[in-house]
N, C-alpha and C positions, 0 to 999 in steps of 0.2 A: 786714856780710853778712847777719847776723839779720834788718836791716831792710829791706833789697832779697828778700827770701825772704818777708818778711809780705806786702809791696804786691804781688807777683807771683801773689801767693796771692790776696788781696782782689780784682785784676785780673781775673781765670779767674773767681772765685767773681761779680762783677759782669757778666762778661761772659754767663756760665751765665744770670742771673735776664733780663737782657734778653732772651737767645735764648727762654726760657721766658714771655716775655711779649708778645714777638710770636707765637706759637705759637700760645698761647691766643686774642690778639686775632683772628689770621686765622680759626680755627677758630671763633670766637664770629659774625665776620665770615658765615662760612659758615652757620652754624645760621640766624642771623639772613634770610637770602635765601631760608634752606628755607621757614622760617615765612611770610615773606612773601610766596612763593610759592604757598603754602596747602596743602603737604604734608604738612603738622599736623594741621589742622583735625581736631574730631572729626565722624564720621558715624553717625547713628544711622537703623535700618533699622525701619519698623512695617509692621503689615498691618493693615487692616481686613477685614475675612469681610463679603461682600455678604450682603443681607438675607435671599434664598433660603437661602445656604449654610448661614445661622444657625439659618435652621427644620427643614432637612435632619438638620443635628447637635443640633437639640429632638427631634423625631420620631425620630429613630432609635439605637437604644441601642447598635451596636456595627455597625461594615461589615466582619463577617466575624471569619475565624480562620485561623490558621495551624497547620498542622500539620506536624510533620516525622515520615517514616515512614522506618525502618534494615528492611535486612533482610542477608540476608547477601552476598555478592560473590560473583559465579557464576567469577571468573576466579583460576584455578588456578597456580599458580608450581610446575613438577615440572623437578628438577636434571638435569638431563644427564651432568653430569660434577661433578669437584668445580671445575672453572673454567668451567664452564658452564650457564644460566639460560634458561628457554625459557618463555615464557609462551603459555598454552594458553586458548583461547577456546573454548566448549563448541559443538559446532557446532550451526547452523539445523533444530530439527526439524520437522517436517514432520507437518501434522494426519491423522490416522489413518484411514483410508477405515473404519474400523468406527464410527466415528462418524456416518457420512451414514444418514442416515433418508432414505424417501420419503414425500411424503403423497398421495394421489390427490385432485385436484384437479376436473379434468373429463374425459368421455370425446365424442368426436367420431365419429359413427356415417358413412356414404355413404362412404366413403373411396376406395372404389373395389374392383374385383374382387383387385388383386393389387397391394399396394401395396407396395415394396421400398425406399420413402424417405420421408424427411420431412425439414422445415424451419420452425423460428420466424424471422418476419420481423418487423424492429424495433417495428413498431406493433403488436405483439400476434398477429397471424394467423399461420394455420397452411397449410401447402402440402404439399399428398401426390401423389408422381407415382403416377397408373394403367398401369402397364408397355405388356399389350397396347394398352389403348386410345388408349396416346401423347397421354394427356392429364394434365396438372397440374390437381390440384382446390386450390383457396385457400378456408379459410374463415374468418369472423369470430373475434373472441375467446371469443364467447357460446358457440362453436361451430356454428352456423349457416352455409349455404352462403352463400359470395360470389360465385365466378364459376370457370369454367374456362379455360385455356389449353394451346391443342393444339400440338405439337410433332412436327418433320418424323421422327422416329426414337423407337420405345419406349427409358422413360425406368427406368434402374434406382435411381439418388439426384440428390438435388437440393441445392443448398450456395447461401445468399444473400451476394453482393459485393457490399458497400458503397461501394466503391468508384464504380461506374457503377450503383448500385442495379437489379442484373438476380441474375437466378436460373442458377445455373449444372447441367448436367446432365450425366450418365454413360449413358453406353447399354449399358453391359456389357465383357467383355472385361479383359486384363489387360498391363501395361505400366510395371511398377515399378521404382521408380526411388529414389535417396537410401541414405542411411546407418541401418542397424539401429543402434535405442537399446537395447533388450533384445527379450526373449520369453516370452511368458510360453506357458505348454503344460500342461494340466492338464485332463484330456479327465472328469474326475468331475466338474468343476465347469464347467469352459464347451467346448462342442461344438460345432461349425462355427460360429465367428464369422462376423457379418454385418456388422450396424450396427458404426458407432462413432462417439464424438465424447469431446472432452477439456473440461472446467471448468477455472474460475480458476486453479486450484492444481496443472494438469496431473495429475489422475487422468485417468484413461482408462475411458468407459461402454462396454462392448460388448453387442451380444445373440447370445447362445449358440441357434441356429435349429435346432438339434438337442437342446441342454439344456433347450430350455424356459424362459430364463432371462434375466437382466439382472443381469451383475456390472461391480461397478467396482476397478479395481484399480491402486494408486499409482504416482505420477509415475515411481517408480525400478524397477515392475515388481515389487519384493519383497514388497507388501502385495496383500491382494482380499478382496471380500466380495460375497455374492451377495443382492443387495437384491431382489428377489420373482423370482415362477416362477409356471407357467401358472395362471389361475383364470378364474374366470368371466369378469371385464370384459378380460381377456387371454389369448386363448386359441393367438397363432400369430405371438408379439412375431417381428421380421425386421430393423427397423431403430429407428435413436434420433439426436436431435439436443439437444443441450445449449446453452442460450440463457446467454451468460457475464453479460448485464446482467441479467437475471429470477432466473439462478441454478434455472430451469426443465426440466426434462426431458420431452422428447416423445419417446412412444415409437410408433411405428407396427405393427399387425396386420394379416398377411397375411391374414388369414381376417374381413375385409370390418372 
């Protein structure tokens, strides 16, 4: 029995080294087809620098720097509850009408007896309706006369569309229409409003024809400031137009 127990043993234990060497052979079998294949191979990767790029990096000692700037985080985490987390984003403010400066630029004289409007038009020039005379005067940028255009009914303002590039007119009269955004009402600082016209940022220019004056006051109605009043080169402001590409204000005087 001892000895049917050894050979059955030596059996198993021979059988093991074959199966262990066909194993290795297949898999030697296998490495061998990779290689062959050229999935070995080594590859080595060079650059040459073209001869410009060479004298680029002689001549020039560094391309630049990097800087990192921190500051602090404007957004705010405030709890609501003790299960609840709201994050608050600080809102959009809005640049300050006490900021805006005027500078005088040029004044434009023949305007007309009674002038109750005005308009920049995209090339530069200027257009002022003469009410009684029912005529539009247009002048240069130098300010200098260009020409006139007569019109079947006196003209109270005039508004350039781009659209069909023509001039648009008001003869007077009242017929209002649309949704109040706010009001503003403050008879110490502006007095029969006349003119008006709005910039980039929807302030709103009026001229006060009883104040004497030219205010502007913010998009939301809650801000104003009253940027000049009568003097010499303005002595009877009526109307104003605000050019949004010049960033320009033209103001018109009743009193020639």
């Amino acid at each position: 029995m001892g000895k049917i127990k050894k050979n059955a043993k030596d059996l198993k234990s021979f059988l093991l080294v074959k199966y262990l060497e066909n194993e290795v052979s297949s898999k030697g079998e296998f490495l061998q087809s990779m290689i062959d294949k050229e999935h070995f191979q080594e590859r080595n990767l060079s650059y040459k620098a073209h001869a410009a790029i060479q004298k680029i990096v002689i001549d020039i000692n560094n391309f630049g720097a990097i800087t990192v700037e921190t500051k602090p985080s404007n957004v705010v985490i405030k709890r609501r509850n003790d299960k609840e987390e709201q994050l608050l984003v600080p809102p959009f403010s809005t640049w300050s009408v006490h900021n805006i400066e005027l500078k005088l630029t040029k004044i434009i004289d023949s305007t007309g007896n009674n002038t109750w409007g005005c308009s920049m038009l995209p090339d530069g020039r200027f257009a002022f309706p003469d009410y009684y005379s029912q005529t539009i005067r247009v002048f240069n940028t130098d300010g200098t006369f260009s020409f006139d255009v007569k019109t079947s009914t006196c003209v109270c303002d005039i508004a350039y569309i781009s659209e069909d590039n023509t001039l648009a007119v008001s003869s007077g009269g009242s017929d209002l229409q649309g949704i109040e955004q706010w009001t503003f009402q403050n008879e110490s600082i502006l007095k029969e409003p006349r003119g008006i016209s709005v910039d980039n940022d929807g302030n709103v220019y009026v001229v006060g024809v009883e104040s004497f004056n030219v205010v502007v006051i913010s998009a939301d109605g809650k801000q104003y400031k009253e940027l000049f009043i009568v003097s010499d080169d303005l002595l009877d402001p009526y109307t104003l137009d605000y050019n949004k590409s010049t960033n320009q204000l033209l103001v018109a005087d009743n009193s020639n």
